[in-house]
C-alpha positions as CSV (number, residue, x, y, z in Angstrom):
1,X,0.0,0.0,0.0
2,X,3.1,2.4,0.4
3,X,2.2,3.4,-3.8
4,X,-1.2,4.9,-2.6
5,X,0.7,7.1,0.1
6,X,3.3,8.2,-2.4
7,X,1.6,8.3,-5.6
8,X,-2.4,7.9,-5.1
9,X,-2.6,10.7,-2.7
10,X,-1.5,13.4,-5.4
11,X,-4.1,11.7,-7.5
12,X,-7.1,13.0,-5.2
13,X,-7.0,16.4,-6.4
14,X,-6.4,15.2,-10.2
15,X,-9.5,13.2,-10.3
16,X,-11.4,16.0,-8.5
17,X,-10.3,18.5,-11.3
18,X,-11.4,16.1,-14.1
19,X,-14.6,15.3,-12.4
20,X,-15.4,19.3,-12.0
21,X,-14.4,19.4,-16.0
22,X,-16.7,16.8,-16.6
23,X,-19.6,19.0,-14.6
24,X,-18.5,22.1,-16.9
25,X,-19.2,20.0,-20.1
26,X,-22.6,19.2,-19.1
27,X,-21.6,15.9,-16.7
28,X,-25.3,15.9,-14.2
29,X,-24.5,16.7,-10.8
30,X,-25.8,13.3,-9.4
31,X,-23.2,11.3,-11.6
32,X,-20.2,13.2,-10.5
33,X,-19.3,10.5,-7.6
34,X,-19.6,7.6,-10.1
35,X,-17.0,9.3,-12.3
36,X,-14.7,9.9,-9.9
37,X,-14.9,6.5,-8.9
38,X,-14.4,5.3,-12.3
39,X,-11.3,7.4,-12.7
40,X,-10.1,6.3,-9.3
41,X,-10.6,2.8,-10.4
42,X,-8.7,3.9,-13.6
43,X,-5.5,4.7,-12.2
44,X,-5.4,2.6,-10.0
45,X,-5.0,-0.4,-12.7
46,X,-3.4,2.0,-15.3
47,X,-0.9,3.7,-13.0
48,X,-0.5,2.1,-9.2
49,X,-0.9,-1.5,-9.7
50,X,-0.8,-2.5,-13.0
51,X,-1.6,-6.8,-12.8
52,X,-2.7,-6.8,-9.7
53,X,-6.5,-6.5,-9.8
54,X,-7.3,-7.0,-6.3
55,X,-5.2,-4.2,-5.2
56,X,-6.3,-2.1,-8.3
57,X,-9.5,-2.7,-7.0
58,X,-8.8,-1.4,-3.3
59,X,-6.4,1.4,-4.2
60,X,-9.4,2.9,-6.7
61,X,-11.8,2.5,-4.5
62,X,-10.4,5.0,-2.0
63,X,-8.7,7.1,-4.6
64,X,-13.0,7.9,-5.7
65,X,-14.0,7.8,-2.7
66,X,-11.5,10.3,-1.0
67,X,-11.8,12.4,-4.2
68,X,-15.5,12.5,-3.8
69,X,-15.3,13.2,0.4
70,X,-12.6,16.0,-0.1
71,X,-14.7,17.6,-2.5
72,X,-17.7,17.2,-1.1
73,X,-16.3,18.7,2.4
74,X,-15.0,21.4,1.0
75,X,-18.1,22.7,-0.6
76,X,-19.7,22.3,2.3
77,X,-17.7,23.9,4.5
78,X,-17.8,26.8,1.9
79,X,-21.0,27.3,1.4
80,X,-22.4,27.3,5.0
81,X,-20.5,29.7,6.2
């Protein structure tokens, strides 16, 4: 798991400036956290673990997920204020 510290982590905010591209071309709000899962999942067999599906698996999962909790937390926190 050391390539999610080192590598994944600097994926969060990638996948949660492609997901808000994907909202600006016309992307529906409520699909937004199925993208970002997608991508997660995407890298993660692509780029962190390449062959190794289980941990593909894993490492996308939370790569979407934390994508999809950071950006949901910060607009949050922004707009109720």
């Amino acid at each position: 798991m050391d390539q999610l510290t080192t590598y994944g982590i600097a994926l969060v905010p990638v996948i949660i400036g492609l997901a808000e591209l994907l909202k600006r071309f016309g992307l529906p709000n409520r699909l937004v956290p199925l993208a970002a899962m997608a991508m997660g999942l995407f890298f993660s067999f692509f780029y962190l673990a390449p062959g190794e599906p289980k941990r593909a698996i894993l490492m996308g999962m939370v790569l979407g997920l934390s994508a999809v909790g950071l950006f949901s937390g910060t607009k949050n926190t922004i707009l109720n204020r």
